[in-house]
MARBABA-606458 format. One record per residue (C-alpha): x, y, z; residue number from 1. Coordinates in nm, 3 decimals. Layout:
BEGIN
       x       y       z   i
       X       Y       Z NUM
...
***
This chain:
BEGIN
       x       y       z   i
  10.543   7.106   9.252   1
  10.288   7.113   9.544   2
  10.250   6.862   9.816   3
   9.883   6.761   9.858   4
   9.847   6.937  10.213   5
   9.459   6.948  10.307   6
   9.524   7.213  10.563   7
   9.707   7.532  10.345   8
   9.647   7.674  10.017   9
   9.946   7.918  10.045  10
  10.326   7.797   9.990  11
  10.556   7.890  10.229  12
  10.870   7.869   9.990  13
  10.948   8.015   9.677  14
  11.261   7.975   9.397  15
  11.330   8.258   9.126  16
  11.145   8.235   8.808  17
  11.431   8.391   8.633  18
  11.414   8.172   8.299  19
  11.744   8.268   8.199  20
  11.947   7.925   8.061  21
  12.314   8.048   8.177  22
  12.152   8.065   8.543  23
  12.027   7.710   8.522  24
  12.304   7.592   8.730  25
  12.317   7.835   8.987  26
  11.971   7.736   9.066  27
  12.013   7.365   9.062  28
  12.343   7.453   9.303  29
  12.076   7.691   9.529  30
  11.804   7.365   9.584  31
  11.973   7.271   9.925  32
  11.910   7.657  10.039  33
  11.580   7.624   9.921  34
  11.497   7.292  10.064  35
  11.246   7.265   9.716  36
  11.193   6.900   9.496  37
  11.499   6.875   9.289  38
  11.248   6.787   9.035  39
  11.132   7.134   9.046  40
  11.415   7.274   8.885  41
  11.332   7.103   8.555  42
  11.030   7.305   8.544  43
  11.177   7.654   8.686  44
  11.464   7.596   8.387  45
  11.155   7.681   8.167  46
  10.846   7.796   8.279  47
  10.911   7.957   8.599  48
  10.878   7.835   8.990  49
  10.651   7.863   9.274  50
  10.726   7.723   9.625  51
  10.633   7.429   9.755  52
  10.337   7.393   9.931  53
  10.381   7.373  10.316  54
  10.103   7.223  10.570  55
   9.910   7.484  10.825  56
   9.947   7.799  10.814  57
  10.217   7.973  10.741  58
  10.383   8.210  10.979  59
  10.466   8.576  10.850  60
  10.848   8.529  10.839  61
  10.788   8.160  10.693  62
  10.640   8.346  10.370  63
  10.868   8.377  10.107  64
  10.867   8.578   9.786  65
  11.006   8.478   9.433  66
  11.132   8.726   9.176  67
  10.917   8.823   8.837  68
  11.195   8.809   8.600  69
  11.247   8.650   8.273  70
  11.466   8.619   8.109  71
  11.637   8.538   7.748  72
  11.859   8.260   7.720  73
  12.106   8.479   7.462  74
  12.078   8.858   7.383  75
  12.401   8.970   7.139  76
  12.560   8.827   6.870  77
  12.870   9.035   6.774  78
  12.790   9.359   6.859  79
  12.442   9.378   6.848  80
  12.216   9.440   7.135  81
  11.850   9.298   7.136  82
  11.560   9.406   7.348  83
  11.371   9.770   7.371  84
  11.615  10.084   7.460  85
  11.513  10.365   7.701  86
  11.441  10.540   7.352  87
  11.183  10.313   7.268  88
  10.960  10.295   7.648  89
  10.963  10.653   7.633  90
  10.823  10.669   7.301  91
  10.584  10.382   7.376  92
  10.461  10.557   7.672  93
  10.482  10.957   7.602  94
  10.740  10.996   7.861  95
  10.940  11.318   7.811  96
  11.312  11.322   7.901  97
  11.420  11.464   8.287  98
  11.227  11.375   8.574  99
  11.303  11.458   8.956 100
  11.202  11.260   9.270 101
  11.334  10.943   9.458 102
  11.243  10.598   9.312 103
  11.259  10.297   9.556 104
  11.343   9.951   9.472 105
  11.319   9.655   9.708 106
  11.418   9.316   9.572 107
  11.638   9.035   9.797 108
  11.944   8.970   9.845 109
  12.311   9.191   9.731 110
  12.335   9.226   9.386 111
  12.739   9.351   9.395 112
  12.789   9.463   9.058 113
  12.493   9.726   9.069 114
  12.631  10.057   8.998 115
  12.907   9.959   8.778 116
  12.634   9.788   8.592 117
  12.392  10.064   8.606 118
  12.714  10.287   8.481 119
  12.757  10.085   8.181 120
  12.351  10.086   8.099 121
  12.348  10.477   8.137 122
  12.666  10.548   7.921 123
  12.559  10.277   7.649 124
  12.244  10.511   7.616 125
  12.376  10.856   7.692 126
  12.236  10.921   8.011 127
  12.383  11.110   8.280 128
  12.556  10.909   8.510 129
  12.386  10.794   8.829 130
  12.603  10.715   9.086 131
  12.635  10.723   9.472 132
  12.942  11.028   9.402 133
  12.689  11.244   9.258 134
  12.413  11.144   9.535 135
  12.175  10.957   9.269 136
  12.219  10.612   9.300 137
  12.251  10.485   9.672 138
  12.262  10.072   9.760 139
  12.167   9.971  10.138 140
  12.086   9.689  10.309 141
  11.752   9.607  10.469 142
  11.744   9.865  10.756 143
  11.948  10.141  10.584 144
  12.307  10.057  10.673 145
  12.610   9.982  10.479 146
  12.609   9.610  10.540 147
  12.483   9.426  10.270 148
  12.339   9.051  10.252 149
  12.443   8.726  10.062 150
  12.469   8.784   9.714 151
  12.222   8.602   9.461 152
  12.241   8.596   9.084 153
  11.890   8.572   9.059 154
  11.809   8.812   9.227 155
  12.086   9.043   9.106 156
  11.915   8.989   8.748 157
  11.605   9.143   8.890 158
  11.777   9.377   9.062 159
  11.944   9.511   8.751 160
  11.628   9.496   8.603 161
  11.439   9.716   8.792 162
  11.739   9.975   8.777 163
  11.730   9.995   8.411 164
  11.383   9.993   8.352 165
  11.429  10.294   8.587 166
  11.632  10.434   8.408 167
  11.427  10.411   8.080 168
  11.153  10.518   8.195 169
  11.274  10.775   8.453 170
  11.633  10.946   8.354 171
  11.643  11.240   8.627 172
  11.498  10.986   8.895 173
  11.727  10.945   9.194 174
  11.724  10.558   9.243 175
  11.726  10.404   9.583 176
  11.797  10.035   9.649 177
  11.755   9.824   9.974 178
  11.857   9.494   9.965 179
  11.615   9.233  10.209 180
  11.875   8.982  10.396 181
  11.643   8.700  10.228 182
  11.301   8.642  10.015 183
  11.088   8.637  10.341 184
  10.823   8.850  10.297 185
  10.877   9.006  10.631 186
  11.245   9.135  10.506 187
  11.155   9.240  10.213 188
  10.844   9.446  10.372 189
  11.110   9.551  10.671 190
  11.316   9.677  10.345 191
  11.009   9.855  10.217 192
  10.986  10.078  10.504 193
  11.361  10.146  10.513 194
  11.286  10.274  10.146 195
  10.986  10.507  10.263 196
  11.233  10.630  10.577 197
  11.515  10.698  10.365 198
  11.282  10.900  10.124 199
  11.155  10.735   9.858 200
  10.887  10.891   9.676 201
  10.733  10.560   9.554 202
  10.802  10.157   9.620 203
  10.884   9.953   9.325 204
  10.788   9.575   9.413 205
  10.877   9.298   9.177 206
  10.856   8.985   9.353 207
  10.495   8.823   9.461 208
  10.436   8.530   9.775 209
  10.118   8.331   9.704 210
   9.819   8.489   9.944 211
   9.808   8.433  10.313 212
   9.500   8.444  10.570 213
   9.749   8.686  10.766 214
   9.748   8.938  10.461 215
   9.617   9.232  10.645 216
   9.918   9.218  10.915 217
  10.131   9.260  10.579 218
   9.920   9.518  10.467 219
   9.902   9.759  10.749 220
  10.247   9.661  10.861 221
  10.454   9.716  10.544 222
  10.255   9.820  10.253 223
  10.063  10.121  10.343 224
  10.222  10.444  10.353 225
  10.063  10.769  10.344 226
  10.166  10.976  10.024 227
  10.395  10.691   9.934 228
  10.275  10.508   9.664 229
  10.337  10.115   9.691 230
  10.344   9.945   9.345 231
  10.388   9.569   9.281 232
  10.378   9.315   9.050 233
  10.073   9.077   8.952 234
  10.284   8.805   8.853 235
  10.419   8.554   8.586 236
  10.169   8.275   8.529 237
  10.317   8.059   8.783 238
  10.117   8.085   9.046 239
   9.831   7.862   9.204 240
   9.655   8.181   9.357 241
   9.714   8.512   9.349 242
  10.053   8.728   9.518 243
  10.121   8.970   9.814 244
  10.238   9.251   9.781 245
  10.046   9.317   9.458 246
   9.667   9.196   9.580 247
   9.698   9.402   9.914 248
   9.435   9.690   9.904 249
   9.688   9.962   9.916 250
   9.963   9.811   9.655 251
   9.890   9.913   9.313 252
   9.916   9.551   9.105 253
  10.097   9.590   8.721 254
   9.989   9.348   8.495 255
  10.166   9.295   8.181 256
  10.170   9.349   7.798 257
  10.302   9.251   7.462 258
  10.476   9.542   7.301 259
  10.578   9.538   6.948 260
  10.651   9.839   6.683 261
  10.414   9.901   6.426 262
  10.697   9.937   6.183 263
  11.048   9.850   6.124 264
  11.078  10.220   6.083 265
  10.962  10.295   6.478 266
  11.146  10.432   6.692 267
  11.360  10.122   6.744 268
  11.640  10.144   6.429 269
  11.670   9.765   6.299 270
  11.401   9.636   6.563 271
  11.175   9.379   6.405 272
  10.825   9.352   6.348 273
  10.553   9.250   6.520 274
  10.473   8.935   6.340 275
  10.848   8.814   6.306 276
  10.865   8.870   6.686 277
  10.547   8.681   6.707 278
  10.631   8.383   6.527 279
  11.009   8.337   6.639 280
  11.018   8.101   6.940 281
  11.116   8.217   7.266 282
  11.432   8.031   7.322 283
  11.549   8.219   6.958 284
  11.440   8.538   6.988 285
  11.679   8.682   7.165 286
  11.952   8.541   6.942 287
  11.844   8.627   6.658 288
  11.981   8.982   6.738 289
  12.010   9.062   6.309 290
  11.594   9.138   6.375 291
  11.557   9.205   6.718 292
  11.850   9.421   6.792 293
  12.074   9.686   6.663 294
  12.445   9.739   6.625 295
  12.591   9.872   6.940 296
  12.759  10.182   6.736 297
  12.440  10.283   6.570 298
  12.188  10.180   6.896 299
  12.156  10.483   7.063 300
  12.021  10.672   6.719 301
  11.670  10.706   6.729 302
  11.453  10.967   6.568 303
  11.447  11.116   6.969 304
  11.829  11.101   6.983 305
  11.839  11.359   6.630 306
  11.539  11.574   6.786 307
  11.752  11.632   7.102 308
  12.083  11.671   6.864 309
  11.911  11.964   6.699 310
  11.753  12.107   7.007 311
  12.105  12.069   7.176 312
  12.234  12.309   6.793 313
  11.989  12.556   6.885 314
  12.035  12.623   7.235 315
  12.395  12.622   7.196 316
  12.365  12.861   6.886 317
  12.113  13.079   7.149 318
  12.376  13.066   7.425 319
  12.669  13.161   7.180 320
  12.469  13.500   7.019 321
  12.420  13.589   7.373 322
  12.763  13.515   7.504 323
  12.891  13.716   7.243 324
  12.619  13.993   7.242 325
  12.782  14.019   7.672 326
  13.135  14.007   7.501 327
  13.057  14.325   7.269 328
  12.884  14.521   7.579 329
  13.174  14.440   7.734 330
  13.465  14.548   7.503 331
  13.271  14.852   7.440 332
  13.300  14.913   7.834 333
  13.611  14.835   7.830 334
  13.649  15.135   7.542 335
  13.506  15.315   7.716 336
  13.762  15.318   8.047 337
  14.111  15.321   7.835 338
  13.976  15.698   7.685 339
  13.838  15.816   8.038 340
  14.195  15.692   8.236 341
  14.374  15.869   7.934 342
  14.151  16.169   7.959 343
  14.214  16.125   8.384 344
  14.601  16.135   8.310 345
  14.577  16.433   8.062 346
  14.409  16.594   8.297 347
  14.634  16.501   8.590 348
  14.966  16.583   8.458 349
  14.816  16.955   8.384 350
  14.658  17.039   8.710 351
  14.920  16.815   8.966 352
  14.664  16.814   9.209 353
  14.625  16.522   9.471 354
  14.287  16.504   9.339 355
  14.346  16.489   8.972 356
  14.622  16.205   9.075 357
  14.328  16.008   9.268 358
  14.115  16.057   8.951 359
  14.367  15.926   8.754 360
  14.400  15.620   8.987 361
  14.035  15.595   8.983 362
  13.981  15.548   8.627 363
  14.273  15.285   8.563 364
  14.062  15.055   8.828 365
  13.777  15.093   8.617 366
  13.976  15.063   8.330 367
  14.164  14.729   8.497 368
  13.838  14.600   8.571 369
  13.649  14.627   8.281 370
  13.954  14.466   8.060 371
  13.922  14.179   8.303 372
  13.532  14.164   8.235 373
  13.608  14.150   7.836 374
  13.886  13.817   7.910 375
  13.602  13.668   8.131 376
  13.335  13.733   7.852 377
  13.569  13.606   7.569 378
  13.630  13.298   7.734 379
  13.278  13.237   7.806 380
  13.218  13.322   7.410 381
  13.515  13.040   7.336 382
  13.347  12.786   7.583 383
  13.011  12.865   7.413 384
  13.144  12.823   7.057 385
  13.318  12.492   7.136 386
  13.007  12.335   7.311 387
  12.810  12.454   6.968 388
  13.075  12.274   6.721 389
  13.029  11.973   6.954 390
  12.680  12.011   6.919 391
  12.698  12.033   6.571 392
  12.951  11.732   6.510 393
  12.740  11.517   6.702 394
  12.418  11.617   6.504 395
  12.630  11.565   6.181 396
  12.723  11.218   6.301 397
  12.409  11.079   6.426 398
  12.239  11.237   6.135 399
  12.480  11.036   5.884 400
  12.436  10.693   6.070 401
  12.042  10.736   6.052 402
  12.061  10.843   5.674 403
  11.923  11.203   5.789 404
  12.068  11.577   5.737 405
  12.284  11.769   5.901 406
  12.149  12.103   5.795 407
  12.061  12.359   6.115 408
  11.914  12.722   6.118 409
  12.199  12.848   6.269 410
  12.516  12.947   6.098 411
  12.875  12.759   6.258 412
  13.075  13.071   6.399 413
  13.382  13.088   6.303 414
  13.577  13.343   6.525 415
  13.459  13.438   6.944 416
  13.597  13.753   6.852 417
  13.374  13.875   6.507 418
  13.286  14.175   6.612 419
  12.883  14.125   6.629 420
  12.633  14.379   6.519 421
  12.576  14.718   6.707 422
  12.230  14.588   6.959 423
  11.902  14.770   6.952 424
  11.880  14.646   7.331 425
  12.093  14.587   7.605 426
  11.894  14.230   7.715 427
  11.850  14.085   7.331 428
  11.515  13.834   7.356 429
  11.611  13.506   7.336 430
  11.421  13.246   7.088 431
  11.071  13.149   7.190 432
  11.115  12.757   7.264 433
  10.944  12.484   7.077 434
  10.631  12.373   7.212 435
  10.646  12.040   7.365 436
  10.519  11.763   7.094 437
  10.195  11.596   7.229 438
  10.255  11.227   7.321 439
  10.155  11.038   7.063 440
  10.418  10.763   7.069 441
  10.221  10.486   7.146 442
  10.082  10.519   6.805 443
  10.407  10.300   6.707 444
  10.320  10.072   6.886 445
  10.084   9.774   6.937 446
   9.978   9.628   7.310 447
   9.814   9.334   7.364 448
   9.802   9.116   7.682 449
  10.126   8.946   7.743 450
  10.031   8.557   7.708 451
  10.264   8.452   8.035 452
  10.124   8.702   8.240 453
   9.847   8.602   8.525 454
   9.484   8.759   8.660 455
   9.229   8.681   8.829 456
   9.061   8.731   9.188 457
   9.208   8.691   9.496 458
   9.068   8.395   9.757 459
   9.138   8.603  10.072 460
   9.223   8.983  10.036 461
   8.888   9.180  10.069 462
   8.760   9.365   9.790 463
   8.849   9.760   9.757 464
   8.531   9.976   9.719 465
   8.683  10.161   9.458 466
   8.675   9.846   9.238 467
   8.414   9.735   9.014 468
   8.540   9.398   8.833 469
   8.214   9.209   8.837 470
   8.425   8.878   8.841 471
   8.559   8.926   9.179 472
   8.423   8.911   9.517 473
   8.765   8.993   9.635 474
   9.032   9.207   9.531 475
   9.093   9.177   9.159 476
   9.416   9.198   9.011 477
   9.556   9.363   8.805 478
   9.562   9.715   8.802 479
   9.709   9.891   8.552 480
   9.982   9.710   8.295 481
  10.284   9.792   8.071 482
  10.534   9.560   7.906 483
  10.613   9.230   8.055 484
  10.650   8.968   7.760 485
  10.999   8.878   7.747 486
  10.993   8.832   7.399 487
  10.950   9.229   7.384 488
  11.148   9.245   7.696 489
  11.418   9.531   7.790 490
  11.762   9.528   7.718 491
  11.930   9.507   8.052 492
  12.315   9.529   8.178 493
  12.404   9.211   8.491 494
  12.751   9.095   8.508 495
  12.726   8.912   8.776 496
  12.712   8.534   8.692 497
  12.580   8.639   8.400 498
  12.688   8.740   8.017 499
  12.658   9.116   8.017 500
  12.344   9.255   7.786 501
  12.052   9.028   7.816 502
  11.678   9.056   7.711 503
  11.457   9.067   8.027 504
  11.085   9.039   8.061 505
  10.827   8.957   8.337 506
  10.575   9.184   8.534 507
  10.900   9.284   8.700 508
  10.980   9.472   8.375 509
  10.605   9.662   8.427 510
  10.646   9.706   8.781 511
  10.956   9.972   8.802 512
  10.819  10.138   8.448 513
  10.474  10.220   8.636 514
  10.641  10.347   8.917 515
  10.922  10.540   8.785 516
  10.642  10.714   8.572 517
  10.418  10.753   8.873 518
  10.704  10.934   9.035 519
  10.781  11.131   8.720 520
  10.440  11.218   8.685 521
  10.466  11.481   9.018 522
  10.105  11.343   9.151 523
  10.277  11.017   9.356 524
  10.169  11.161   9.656 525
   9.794  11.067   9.513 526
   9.827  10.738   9.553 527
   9.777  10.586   9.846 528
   9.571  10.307   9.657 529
   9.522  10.241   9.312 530
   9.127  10.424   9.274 531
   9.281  10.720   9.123 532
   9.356  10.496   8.851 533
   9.009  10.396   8.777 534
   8.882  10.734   8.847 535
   9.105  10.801   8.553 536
   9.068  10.519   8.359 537
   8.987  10.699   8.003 538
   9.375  10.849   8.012 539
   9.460  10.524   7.961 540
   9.559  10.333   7.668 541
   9.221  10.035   7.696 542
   9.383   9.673   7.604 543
   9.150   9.501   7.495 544
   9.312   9.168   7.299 545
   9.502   8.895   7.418 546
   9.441   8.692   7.739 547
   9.694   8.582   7.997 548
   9.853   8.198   8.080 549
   9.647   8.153   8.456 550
   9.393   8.314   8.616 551
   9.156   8.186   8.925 552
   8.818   8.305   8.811 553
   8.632   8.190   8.471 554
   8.636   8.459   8.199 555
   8.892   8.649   8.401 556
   9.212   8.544   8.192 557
   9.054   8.777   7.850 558
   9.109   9.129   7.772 559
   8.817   9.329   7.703 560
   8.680   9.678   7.623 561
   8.680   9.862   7.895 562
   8.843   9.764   8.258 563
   8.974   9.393   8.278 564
   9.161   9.192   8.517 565
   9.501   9.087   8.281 566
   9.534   9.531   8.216 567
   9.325   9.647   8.457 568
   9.272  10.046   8.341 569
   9.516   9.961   8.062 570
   9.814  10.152   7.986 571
   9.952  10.498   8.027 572
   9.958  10.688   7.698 573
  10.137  10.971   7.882 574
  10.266  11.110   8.197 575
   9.951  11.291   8.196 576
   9.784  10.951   8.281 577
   9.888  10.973   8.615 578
***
């Protein structure tokens, strides 16, 4: 796919490595655009792309990025959806549910169906919607304004990838998107610092250019950012050397991993195991949905979705007793006033004094308002009970389609007006929450180095002093890693130009995990590089199997105990990793 120019080492032009079949012929239809070998295409319809290889060297805006996205070919068959929920990456990585902060995602191009897609990945997993309404989702182009660029289905696939993943890995996150008018390096880094200006609280890369002599320009112009934590990924085995953003000194580079349940019995209901995932081929995996996926009714019911249920019971129950416990103060106020205004208008008609008649006035105000503070308290009791039924209904259901029990601690009122109990205190203590489980979920699971994945040294970016890879003599990538194989991948909503739910894979899939958690973490303002990472390297999870499809450097391709280049630190086992 390269020419055999003597003078460069660093293509100038890159295609989409989006291996996704029902997108063949939009790329064969985009090879004008891309001025790239027809031939090329044969390859990108399989293993992936990387631009063609230009003479001299090339100028900043000449240096063009490719997406890290891959693909399934076919992801449902009837109603089954294949690929890892939002369940299952928390669980793999000991995220808890929530989150807060501003996660920014640059990729190229408008992907137009973005929130409605994002909508319909949310409510297919019970989220809370994220929308520009409600001031969490917001879509702008490359300097922050309304107008958008072309569209791409390419890069719309990545696009929606790195919103899910998101998602999954970050529910409260606010997400912020800014669409570069093209792959150019230079507009996607111009996008990067709309993202920072507009608030971001970390920079989700997932696209890579091949190295460039001129790397530090790109470095100090675009990818350094005080406090704003710049996070990219290491690539897809494609490429002849290693990529910008990720092997800049201040971009922290995501390598990738394998992830596969332990058991057919975690978390993942109906997910497969790891040796039938291993030994199906890639182009089947996906469609064999009967082991890889789930039926949609029945997908969103996961050991974490009947912990929540019951949490949900017993706050509810909580919030009931003490909406009723107010109700009871209340009525007994309200008691209280009807005998003092009849006492006040006894005592009125006897005297007829101006000042027994104010008295009696007096006391019917009370008496008016406290009645109104009983209808107020009654209705909060009614709005209380009905959220607890629902509560309850929703416990019994999930509980019966994941063969569990419906049986709760707290009995099902049956009237908001039983009268309750005379209190021994005015302020009744509420229950003592559960402590928060320890995160222990990647115990169900197994990482290894994805296989397609690529590592190694890079030829021109000088080495960081934090890092200690012996292999390199310049910066060594990767970093830190999560899952990338797409055989593993996520299950991810695009409808444009493509078929709906589809299995997706590729560092790009690591990339927006990392940083979602590095947001949710609260510490993003730590990471101006990635050395806190190896400072921390032991609250990692250590990879240390598997090796990855290129690297640039002998012996740097293997995992290994300890720090490598396909995992770098490894990966998190917690929030508490970062």
């Amino acid at each position: 796919m390269f020419t055999n120019s003597p003078r460069s080492q660093f293509p100038t032009t890159g295609i989409p490595s989006s291996r996704h079949r029902a997108a063949r012929s939009t790329q064969l239809r985009r090879s004008a655009v891309l001025a790239v070998p027809a031939a090329a295409f044969a390859v990108v319809a399989l293993v992936g792309s990387q631009g063609a290889q230009a003479a001299g060297t090339a100028a900043l805006d000449a240096v063009v990025a490719h997406p890290l996205s891959t693909a399934a070919p076919a992801t449902t068959t009837g109603t089954a959806i294949s690929g890892l929920y939002p369940a299952d990456v928390q669980d793999a990585y000991g995220i808890t549910a929530g989150g807060t902060g501003t996660v920014g995602i640059v990729d190229a191009y408008d992907a137009p169906n973005l929130e409605a897609d994002l909508a319909t990945y949310r409510t297919q997993w019970g989220m809370t919607p994220c929308t520009t309404a409600n001031g969490c989702f917001t879509k702008v182009g490359q300097t922050g304004t309304a107008t958008l660029p072309a569209a791409d289905a390419s890069w719309a696939l990545e696009t929606s990838l790195d919103v899910d993943a998101v998602s999954a890995a970050c529910p409260g996150c606010k997400i912020l998107v800014v669409e570069a008018n093209s792959a150019s390096l230079t507009d996607l880094g111009t996008a990067v610092n709309t993202a920072v200006r507009l608030g971001a609280t970390a920079v989700s890369n997932s696209y890579g250019a091949a190295d460039n002599a001129s790397w530090s320009t790109f470095s100090a112009s675009y990818f350094t950012h005080a406090g704003v934590p710049m996070v990219a990924a290491a690539g897809d085995g494609n490429d002849a050397t290693a990529v910008m953003p990720a092997s800049l000194p201040n971009v922290i580079a995501v390598g990738g991993t394998s992830l596969n349940p332990v058991s057919t019995s975690s978390p993942h209901v109906g997910g497969t195991t790891a040796t039938a995932m291993a030994a199906t081929p890639y182009a089947q995996v996906a469609s064999t949905a009967t082991k890889h996926g789930v039926l949609v009714s029945e997908s969103s019911v996961t050991p974490q979705t009947i912990a929540a249920d019951k949490a949900r019971v017993a706050k509810d129950a909580a919030a009931l007793k003490q909406a009723q416990h107010v109700q009871y103060l209340a009525a007994a106020k309200a008691a209280a006033a009807k005998t003092a205004a009849h006492n006040a208008y006894v005592h009125a008609k006897s005297v007829h004094t101006t000042a027994g008649w104010a008295a009696l006035v007096h006391a019917r105000v009370v008496l008016q308002k406290a009645q109104h503070a009983v209808a107020v308290a009654a209705a909060k009791s009614a709005s209380a009970l009905k959220s607890l039924n629902a509560a309850k209904k929703t416990l019994a259901s999930d509980s019966a389609k994941a063969g569990g029990t419906t049986t709760t601690a707290s009995p099902k009122p049956t009237s908001t007006t039983t009268a309750s109990p005379t209190p021994t205190s005015t302020t009744p203590a509420s229950p003592a929450p559960a402590p928060a489980p320890a995160p222990t979920g990647s115990a169900n699971w197994t990482q290894t180095v994805w296989s397609g994945g690529q590592s190694g040294c890079s030829a021109v970016v000088t080495k960081p002093t934090w890092q200690t890879a012996g292999l390199c003599s310049y910066r060594a990538v990767a970093d830190v890693a999560a899952v990338a194989d797409p055989n593993t991948g996520l299950a991810v909503y695009d409808s444009y130009n493509q078929t709906g739910w589809l299995q997706v894979g590729g560092t790009s899939l690591a990339t927006p995990i990392i940083t979602a958690m590095i947001v949710r973490s609260g510490h993003a303002s730590s990471y101006g590089n990635a050395s806190l990472l190896y400072t921390n390297a032991a609250k990692f999870r250590d990879i240390t199997s598997g090796s990855t499809t290129r690297c640039w450097v002998a012996g740097a391709c293997s995992a290994k105990a300890g720090i490598d280049l396909p995992s770098g630190v490894g990966a998190p086992l917690a929030l508490t990793s970062f």
